[in-house]
C-alpha positions in Angstrom: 0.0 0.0 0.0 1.3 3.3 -0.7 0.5 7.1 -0.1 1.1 9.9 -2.4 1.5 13.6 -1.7 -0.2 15.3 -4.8 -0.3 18.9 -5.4 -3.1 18.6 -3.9 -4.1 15.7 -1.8 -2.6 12.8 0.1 -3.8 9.8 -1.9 -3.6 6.6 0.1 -4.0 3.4 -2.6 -3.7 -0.4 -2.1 -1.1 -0.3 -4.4 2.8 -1.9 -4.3 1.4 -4.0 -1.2 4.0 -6.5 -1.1 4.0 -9.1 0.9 0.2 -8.5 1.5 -0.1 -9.6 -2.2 -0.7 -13.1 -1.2 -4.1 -12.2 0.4 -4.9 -10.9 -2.9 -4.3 -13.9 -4.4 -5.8 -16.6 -2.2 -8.8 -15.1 -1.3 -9.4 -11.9 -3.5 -12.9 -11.0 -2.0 -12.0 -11.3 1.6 -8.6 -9.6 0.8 -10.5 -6.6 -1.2 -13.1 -6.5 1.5 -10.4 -5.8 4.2 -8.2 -3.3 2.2 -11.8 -1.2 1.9 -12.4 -1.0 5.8 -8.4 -0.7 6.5 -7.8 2.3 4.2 -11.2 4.4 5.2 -10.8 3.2 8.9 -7.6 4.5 8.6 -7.4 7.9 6.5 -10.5 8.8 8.8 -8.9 8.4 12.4 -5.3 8.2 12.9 -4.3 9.1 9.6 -6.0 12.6 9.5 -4.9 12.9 13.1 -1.3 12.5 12.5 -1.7 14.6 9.5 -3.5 17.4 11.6 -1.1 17.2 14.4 2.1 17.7 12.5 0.9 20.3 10.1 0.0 22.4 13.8 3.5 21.7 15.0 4.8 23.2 11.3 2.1 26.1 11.1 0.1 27.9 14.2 -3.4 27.6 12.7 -5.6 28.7 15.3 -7.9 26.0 17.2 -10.5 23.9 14.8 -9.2 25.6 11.9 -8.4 23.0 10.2 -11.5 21.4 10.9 -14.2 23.5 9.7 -14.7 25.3 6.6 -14.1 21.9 4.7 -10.3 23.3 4.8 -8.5 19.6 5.5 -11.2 16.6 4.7 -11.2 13.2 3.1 -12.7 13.3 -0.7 -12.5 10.1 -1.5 -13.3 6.7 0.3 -12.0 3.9 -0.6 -14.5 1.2 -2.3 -14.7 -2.2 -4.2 -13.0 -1.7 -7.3 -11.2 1.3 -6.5 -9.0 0.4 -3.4 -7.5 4.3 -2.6 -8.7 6.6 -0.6 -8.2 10.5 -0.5 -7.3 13.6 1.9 -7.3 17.1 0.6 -6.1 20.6 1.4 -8.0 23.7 0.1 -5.4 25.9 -2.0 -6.7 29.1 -0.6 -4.2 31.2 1.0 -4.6 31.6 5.0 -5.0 35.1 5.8 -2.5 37.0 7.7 -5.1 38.2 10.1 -5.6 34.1 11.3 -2.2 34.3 13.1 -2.8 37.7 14.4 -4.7 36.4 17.8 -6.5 38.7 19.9 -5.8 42.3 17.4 -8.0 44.5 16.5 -8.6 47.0 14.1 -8.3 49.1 16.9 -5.4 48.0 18.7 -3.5 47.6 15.8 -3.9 51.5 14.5 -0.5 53.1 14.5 0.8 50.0 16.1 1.9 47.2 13.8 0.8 44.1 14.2 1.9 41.1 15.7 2.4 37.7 14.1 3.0 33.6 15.0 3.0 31.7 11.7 5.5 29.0 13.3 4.8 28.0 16.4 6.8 29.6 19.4 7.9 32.6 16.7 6.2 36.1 16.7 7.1 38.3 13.7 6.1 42.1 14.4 4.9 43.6 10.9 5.3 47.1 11.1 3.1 49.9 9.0 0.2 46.6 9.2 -2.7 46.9 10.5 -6.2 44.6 11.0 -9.2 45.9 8.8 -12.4 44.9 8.6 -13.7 42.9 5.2 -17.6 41.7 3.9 -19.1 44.2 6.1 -17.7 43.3 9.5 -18.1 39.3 9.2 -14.4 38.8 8.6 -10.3 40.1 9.2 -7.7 40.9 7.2 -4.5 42.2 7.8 -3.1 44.7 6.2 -0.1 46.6 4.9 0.7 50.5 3.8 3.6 50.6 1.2 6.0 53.4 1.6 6.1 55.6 -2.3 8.2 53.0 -4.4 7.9 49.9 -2.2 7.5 46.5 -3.1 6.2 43.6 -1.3 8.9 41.1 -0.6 8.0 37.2 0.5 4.3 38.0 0.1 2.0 34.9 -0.7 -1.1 36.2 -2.9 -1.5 39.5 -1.6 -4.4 41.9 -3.1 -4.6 45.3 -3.4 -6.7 47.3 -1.4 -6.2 50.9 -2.2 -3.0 52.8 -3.7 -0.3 50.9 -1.9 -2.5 49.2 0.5 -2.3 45.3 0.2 -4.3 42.2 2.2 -1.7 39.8 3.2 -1.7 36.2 3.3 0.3 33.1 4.7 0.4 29.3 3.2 -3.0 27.6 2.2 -3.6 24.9 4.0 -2.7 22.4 0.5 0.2 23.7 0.8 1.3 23.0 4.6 -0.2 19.6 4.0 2.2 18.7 1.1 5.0 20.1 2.8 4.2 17.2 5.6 2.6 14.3 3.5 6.2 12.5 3.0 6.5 12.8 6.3 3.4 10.3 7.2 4.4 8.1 4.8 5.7 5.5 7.0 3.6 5.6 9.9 0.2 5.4 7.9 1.3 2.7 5.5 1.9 0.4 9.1 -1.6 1.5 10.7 -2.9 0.0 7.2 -1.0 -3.3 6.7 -2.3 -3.9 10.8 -5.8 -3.0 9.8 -5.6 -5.0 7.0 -4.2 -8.3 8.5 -7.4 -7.7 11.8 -10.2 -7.3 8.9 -8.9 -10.3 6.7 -8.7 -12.9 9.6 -12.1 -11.7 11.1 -13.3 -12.1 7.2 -11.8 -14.9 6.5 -13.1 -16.6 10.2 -16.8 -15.8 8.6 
């Protein structure tokens, strides 16, 4: 079984399996059967958990981000016939304004803003500033250009006004490729264990 980080997704697939390939081979049914409730049981517990947990430790995405929004979620289920199953990361950039806990428009006025993209690091952005967007429902964080300035490091900013941008930080498909190799190892175990559980209780009827 192997994963694959897409520019997308994480793709987990009962594919290259091994020394699992006997099951295949003896009992096909039972064998498919098994790969089907391994690979979901697994990309929709540990496998997202792990995932979730080490994209946190890489990126300080406030609490149940992640989680809502349909920002991080499984697309694809594994089934009969098509033995893979799929996690995906929404490309939108993350806005600036997600890591800028507890500012305000109006504490940040004159102020600068604070930052904590990495966890543990604070950045302090100077000449930014939190605004309001869609009538009050949602942040931004934004930055005033001196005359002739550029942007430097800036991930899809958008312009506001003369010289006034909206900035943003990595999407969330973008964090999650960064740490897909990463759970490589870990997630092809937890489905080679589930498998083995689910063919023997199969196979015992």
């Amino acid at each position: 079984m192997a994963v694959h980080g897409g520019e997308m997704s994480v793709t987990i697939t009962a594919t290259a399996l091994g020394d699992l390939q006997r099951f295949f081979e003896q009992l096909p049914d039972i064998a498919e059967q098994a790969a089907v409730l391994a690979i979901n049981d697994t990309v929709e517990r540990e496998g997202l958990t792990g995932i979730k947990r080490q994209m946190r430790s890489e990126v300080n995405f406030p609490s149940g981000y992640l989680e809502s929004g349909n920002r991080l979620k499984v697309t694809r289920r594994a089934t009969r016939g098509r033995l893979e199953a799929v996690i995906l990361g929404r490309d939108r950039p993350t806005s600036l304004a997600r890591f800028a806990e507890g500012q305000t428009p109006e504490n940040t006025r004159g102020q600068g803003v604070r930052v904590r993209v990495a966890p543990g690091k604070t950045e302090k952005l100077e000449r930014a500033f939190i605004v309001k967007l869609n009538k009050g429902q949602s942040r931004g964080l934004a930055v005033r250009l001196r005359p002739g300035e550029k942007l430097k490091n800036s991930r899809a900013a958008v312009r506001l006004a003369d010289d006034v941008y909206l900035l943003y930080g990595p999407s969330v498909e973008q964090v999650l490729r960064g740490v897909a190799d990463d759970q490589v190892e870990d997630i092809l175990n937890l489905v080679s264990q589930k498998f083995l559980r689910q063919f023997g209780r199969l196979a015992r009827g």
